[in-house]
C-alpha positions in Angstrom: 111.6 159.8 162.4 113.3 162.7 160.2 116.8 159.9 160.1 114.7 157.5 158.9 112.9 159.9 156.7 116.5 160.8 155.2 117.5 157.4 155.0 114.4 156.1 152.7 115.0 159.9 150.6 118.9 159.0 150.0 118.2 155.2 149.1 115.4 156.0 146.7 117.9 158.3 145.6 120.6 156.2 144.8 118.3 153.8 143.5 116.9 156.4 140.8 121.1 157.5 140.0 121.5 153.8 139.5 118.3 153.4 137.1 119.8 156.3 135.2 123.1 154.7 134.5 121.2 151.1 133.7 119.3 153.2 131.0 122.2 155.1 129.7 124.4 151.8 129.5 121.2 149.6 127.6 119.3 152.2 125.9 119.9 153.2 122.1 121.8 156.1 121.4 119.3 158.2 119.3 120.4 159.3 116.0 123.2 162.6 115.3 120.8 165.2 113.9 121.5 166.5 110.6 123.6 169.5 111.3 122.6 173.2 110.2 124.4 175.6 108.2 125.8 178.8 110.6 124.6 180.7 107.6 120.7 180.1 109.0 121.4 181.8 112.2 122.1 185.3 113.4 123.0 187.5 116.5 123.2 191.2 116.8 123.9 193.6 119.7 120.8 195.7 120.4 120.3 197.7 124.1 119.6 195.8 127.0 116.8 198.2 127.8 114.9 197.0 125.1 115.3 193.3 125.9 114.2 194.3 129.7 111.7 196.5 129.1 110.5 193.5 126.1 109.9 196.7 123.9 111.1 196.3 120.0 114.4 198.6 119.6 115.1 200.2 116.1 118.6 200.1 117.8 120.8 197.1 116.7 124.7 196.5 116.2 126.6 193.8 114.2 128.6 191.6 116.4 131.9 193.0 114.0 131.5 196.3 115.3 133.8 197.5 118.2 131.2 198.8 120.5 130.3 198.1 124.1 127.8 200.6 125.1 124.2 201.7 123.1 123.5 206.0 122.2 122.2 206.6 125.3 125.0 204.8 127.1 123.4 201.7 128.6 124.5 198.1 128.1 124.0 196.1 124.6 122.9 192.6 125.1 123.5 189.9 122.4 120.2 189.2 120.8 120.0 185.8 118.5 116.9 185.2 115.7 115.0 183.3 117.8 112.7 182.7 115.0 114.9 181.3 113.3 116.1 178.9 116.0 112.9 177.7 116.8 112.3 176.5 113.0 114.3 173.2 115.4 112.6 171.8 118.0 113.6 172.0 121.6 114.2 167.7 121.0 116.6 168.7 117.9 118.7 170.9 120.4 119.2 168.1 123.2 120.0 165.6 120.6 122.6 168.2 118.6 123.7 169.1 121.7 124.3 166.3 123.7 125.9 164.3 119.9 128.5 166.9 120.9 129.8 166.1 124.4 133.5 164.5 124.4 134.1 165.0 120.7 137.7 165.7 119.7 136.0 167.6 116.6 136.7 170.8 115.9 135.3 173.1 117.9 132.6 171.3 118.7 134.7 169.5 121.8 134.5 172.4 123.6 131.5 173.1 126.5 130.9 176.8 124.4 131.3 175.7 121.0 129.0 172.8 121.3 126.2 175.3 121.6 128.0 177.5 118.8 124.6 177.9 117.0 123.2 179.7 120.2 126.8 181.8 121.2 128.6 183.1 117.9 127.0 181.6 115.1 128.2 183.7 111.9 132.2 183.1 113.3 134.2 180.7 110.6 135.2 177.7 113.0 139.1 178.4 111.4 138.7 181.7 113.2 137.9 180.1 116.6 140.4 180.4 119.8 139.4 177.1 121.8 140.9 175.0 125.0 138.0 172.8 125.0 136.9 174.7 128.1 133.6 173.9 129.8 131.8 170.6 129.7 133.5 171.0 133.5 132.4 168.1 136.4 128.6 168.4 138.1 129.7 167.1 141.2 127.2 165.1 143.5 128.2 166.7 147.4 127.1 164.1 149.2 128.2 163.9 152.0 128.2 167.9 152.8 124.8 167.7 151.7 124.0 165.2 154.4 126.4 165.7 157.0 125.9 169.7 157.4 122.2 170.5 155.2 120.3 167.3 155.7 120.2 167.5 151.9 120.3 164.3 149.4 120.4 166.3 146.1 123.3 169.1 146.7 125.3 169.7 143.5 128.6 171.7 142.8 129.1 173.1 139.4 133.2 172.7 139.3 134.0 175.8 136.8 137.2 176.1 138.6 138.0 173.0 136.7 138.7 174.7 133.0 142.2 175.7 131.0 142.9 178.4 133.5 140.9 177.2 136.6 138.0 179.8 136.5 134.9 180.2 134.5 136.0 183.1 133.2 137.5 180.7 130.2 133.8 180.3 129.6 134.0 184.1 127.8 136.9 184.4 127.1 137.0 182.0 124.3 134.0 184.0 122.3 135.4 187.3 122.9 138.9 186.5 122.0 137.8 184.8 118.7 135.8 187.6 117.9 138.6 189.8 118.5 140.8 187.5 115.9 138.0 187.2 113.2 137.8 191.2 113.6 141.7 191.2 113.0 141.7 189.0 110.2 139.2 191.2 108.4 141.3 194.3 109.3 144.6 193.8 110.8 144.9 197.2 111.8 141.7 197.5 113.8 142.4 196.4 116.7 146.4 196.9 118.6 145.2 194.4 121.3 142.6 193.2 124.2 142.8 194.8 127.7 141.2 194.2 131.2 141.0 195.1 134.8 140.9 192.1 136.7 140.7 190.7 140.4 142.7 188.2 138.7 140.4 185.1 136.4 139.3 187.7 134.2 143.4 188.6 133.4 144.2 184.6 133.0 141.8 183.9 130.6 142.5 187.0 128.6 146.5 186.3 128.6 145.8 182.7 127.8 143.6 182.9 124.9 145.6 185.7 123.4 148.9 183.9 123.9 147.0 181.0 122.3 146.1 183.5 119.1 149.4 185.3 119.1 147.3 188.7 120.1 148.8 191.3 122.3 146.9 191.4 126.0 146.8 194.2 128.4 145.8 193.7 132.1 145.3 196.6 134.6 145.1 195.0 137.9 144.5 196.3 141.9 148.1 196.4 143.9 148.5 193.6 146.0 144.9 192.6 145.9 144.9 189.6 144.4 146.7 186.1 144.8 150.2 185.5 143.5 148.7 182.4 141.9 146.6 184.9 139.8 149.0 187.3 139.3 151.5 184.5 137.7 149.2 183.6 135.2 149.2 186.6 132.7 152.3 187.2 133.6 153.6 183.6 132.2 151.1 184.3 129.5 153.0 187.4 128.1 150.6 190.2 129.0 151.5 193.8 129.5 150.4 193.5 133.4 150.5 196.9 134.9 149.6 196.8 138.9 147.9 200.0 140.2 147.8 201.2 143.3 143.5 201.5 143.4 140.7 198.7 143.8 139.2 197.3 140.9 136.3 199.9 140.4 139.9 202.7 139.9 141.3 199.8 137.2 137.6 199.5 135.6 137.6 202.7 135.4 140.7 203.5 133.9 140.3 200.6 131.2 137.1 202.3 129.8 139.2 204.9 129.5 142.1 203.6 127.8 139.8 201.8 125.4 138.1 204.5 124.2 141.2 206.1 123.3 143.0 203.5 122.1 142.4 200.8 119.3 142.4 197.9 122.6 139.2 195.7 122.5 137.7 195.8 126.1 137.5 192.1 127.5 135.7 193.0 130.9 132.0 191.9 130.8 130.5 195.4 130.3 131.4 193.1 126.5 128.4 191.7 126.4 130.3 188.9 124.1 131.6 187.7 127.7 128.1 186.6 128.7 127.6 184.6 126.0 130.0 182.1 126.2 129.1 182.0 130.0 125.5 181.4 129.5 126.7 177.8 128.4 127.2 176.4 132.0 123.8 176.8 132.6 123.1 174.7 129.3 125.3 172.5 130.3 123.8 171.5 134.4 120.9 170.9 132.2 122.5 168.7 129.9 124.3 167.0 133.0 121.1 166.3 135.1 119.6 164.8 131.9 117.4 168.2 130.9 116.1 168.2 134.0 115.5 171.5 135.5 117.0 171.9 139.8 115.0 173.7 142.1 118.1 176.5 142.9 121.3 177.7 141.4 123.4 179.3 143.4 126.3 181.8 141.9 129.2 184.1 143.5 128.1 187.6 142.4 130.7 190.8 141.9 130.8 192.2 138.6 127.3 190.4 138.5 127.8 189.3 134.9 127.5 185.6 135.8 124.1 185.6 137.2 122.6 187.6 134.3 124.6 184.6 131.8 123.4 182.0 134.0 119.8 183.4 133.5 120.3 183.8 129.8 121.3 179.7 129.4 118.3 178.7 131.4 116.0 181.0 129.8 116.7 180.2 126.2 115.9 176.6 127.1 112.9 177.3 128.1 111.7 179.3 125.1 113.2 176.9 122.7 111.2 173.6 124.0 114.5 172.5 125.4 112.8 172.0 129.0 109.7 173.9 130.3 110.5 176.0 133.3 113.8 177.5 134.8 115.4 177.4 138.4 115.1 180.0 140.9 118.9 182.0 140.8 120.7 183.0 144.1 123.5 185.9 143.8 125.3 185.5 147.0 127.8 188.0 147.9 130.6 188.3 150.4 129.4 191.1 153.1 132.8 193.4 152.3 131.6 194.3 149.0 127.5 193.6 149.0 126.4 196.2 147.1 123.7 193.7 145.4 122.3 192.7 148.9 121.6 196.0 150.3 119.4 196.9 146.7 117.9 193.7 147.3 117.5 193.7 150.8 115.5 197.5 150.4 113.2 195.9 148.5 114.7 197.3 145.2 114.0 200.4 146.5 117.5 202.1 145.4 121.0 201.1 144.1 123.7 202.8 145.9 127.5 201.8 144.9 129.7 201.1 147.9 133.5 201.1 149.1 134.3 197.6 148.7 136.5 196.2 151.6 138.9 193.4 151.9 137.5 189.9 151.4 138.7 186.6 150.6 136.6 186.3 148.0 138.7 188.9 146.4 137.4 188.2 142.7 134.3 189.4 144.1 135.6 192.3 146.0 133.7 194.9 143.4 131.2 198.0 144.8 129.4 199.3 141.6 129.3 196.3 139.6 129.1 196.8 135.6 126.2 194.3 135.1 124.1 195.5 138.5 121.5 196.4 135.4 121.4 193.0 134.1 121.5 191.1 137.5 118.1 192.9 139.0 116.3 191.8 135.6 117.6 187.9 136.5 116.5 188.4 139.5 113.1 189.6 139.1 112.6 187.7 136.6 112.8 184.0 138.1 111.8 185.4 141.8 115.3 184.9 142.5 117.1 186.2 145.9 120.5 187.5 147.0 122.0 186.5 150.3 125.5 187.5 151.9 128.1 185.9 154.0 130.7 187.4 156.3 134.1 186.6 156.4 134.1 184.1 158.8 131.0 182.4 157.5 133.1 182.1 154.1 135.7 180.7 155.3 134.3 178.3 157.6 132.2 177.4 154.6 135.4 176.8 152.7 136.9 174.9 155.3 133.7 172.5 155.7 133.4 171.7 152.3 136.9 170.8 151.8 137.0 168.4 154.8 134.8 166.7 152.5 136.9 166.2 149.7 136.1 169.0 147.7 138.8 172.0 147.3 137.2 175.4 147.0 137.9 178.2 146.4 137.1 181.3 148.8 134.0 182.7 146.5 132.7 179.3 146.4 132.3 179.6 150.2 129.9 182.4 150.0 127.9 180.9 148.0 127.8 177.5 150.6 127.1 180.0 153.3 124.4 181.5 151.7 123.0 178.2 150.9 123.5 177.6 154.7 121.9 180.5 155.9 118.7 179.4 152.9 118.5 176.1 154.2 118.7 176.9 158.2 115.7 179.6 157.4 113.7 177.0 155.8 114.0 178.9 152.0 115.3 176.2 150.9 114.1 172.9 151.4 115.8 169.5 152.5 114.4 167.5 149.0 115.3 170.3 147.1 117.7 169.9 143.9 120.2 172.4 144.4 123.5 173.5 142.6 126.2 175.8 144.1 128.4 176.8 141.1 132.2 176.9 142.2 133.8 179.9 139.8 137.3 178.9 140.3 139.9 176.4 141.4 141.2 176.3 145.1 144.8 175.5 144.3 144.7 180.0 143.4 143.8 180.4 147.3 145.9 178.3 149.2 147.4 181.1 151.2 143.8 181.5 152.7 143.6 178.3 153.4 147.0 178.3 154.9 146.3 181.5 157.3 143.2 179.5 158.2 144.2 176.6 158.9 147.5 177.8 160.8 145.0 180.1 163.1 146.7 183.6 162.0 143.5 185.2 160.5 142.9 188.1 163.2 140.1 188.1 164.7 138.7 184.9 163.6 138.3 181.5 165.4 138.8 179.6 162.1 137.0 177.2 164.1 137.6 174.1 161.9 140.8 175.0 161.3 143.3 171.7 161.4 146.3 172.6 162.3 149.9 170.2 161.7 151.4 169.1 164.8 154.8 169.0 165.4 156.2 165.5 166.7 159.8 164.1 167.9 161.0 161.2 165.7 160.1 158.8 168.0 158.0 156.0 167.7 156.1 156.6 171.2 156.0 160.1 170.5 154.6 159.5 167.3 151.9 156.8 168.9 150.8 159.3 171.5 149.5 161.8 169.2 148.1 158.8 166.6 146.5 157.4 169.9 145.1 160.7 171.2 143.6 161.5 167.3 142.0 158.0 166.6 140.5 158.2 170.4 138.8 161.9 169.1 137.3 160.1 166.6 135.7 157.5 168.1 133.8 159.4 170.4 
């Protein structure tokens, strides 16, 4: 009864994915909407207490000044004039919005800058630093879905799929044209842009200021990160200095440094970051024809993502652009889940932790900058954080990829958390679910080389498949083909 069940779910399925194509090929495009002068829209730093606390601060910040913290040392959000925003309704938005996809014009080709009116409105578009990152693939993982979930709507969000292969473009581009419009108005402002990084964070940042001729620095932890990653700003031209500490020692000493030094601080304690992030939420949306999904799930370390994530979805909802918002899922890997144990005491008491190895090593962060804005998320959507062990990630990883997809290791927490939500009934089998992938798996393939050779220690890496060695002979060669194609069958 439940195949058959399954079998009627995934044909009215397909049926309703072929209706929307039918409509999209015969309908009438609806008209470009007249666009808006940047001049009629604002945004303005103001402290993140105020916007969770929804109490009016007489504390606010232009977006040209250098600062990253408000007087009483808490975070700054980035607060846009919603009035004036809603002056459009939420059907002006879609249509702007979606008038904007694949366009070679400038910037508006871009995934970020398409939404420019709701990230950095008052920038000059000459002062922009874009690769056209975002409008990245909304993959339809059907057969994992099936085969492993009993699930006919799964979705992966392919981030990974950007000008450096990590979402981390997403912000980059906004903070990095900032820092160039703050340049042009005073060349001798800022010296340059630094970072600590697990690695994304320190692409991006090299990339976009190679791109606008700015100096980068980059702080990363000692042989914590892939070589893949640590090539990047390195090709890039940054000033990459390796330190012998964990990210929360490089975090650290970046705040330092920056507030010493005329360096513009790239990490997302910049609230700037968030911004251009938010616009992957805007953009599943856009994908799944302003529909709204039942569940997002998102990798969680810095925790910056979630709280972006949120911030898309949410401003859709109060602009008329759709009327309710998904339920958010931080999943983090066990070795550094500082998130999960406030969530899991019933939000009784943050305690940082000793982040261990994991490898999901972008996430491999115990106090987390953004912990602040990720509990507001949270709470706010009746969200939920789950965790996955080592193992459980990478046999995540591993199942995903034998399906044609090519993860990367933080992507496999968050498919094992959405594992461990579907085996406990939280999330249900008819349930429209997207896992967002934050970075490409061509930056892990040692992991997925010490997996699939079997030399992970104490780990069965039980769908590990392994090459086999053969003579070059044809009967030794028809053996093995014989032995494999008889495994199948079975």
């Amino acid at each position: 009864m439940a195949t058959a069940q399954l079998l009627h779910s995934s044909s009215s399925f397909l049926h309703h994915r072929r209706s929307l194509i039918s409509c999209t090929i015969t309908a009438t495009p609806p008209p470009v909407p007249r666009p808006i002068p940047a001049a009629e829209f604002s945004a303005r730093y103001v402290p993140f207490s105020s916007i969770s606390s929804n109490t009016p601060s007489a504390e606010s910040y232009s977006l040209d000044q250098v600062i990253y913290r408000s007087s009483d040392g808490g975070l700054l959000d980035v607060q846009h004039d919603m009035a004036a925003l809603r002056r459009f309704d939420g059907q002006y938005w879609r249509a702007l919005f979606d008038s904007r996809v694949g366009s070679t014009r400038w910037p508006h080709g871009s995934g970020v800058w398409s939404k420019k009116e709701w990230v950095l409105p008052g920038i000059d578009d000459s002062d922009i630093v874009s690769a056209f990152e975002g409008n990245s693939n909304l993959f339809w993982a059907e057969r994992f879905g099936k085969q492993f979930l009993h699930m006919n709507d799964l979705w992966v969000k392919h981030c990974g799929i950007s000008h450096t292969g990590s979402f981390k473009d997403l912000g980059m581009t906004v903070l990095v044209s900032q820092v160039n419009r703050l340049r042009k108005l005073n060349p001798r402002s800022l010296l340059g842009v630094g970072c600590a990084s697990t690695g994304d964070t320190s692409a991006a940042l090299s990339a976009y200021c190679a791109s606008a001729g700015i100096p980068s620095i980059v702080f990363l932890p000692a042989n914590k990160i892939s070589l893949a990653q640590l090539v990047q700003p390195i090709a890039n031209g940054a000033f990459v200095l390796s330190i012998d500490t964990d990210f929360d020692g490089c975090m650290k000493l970046i705040k330092q440094i920056t507030a010493e030094l005329p360096i513009y601080l790239a990490n997302s304690l910049n609230s700037l970051r968030l911004e251009g992030q938010k616009t992957a939420a805007i953009e599943i949306l856009q994908q799944f024809d302003w529909e709204v999904p039942d569940w997002v799930i998102v990798p969680g370390g810095n925790l910056g993502n979630i709280y972006a994530f949120y911030k898309g979805f949410k401003m859709c909802e109060e602009l008329g652009l759709v009327d309710r918002i998904p339920r958010l899922v931080c999943a983090q890997a066990r070795n550094a889940n500082p998130l999960y144990r406030y969530y899991a005491s019933g939000w009784a008491e943050f305690a940082a932790v000793k982040a261990e190895t994991t490898f999901a090593s972008a996430i491999q962060i115990g106090d987390p900058v953004s912990i602040d804005r990720a509990v507001y998320a949270l709470r706010s959507c009746e969200g939920m954080v789950e965790e996955a062990g080592e193992e459980e990630l990478m046999d995540a990883m591993a199942l995903a990829d034998s399906t044609g997809m090519f993860v990367c290791p933080h992507t496999g927490v968050a498919l094992a958390a959405l594992m461990k939500l579907r085996g406990n009934g939280t999330i249900a089998a008819g349930d429209r679910v997207v896992v967002v992938s934050t970075a490409h798996g061509l930056k892990f393939t040692q992991a997925k080389i010490d997996y699939h050779s079997g030399r992970i220690p104490e780990m069965e890496c039980r769908y590990a498949n392994r090459p086999l060695t053969v003579k070059p002979e044809i009967g030794a060669v028809m053996d093995h083909l014989n032995k494999m194609l008889l495994s199948h069958t079975r």
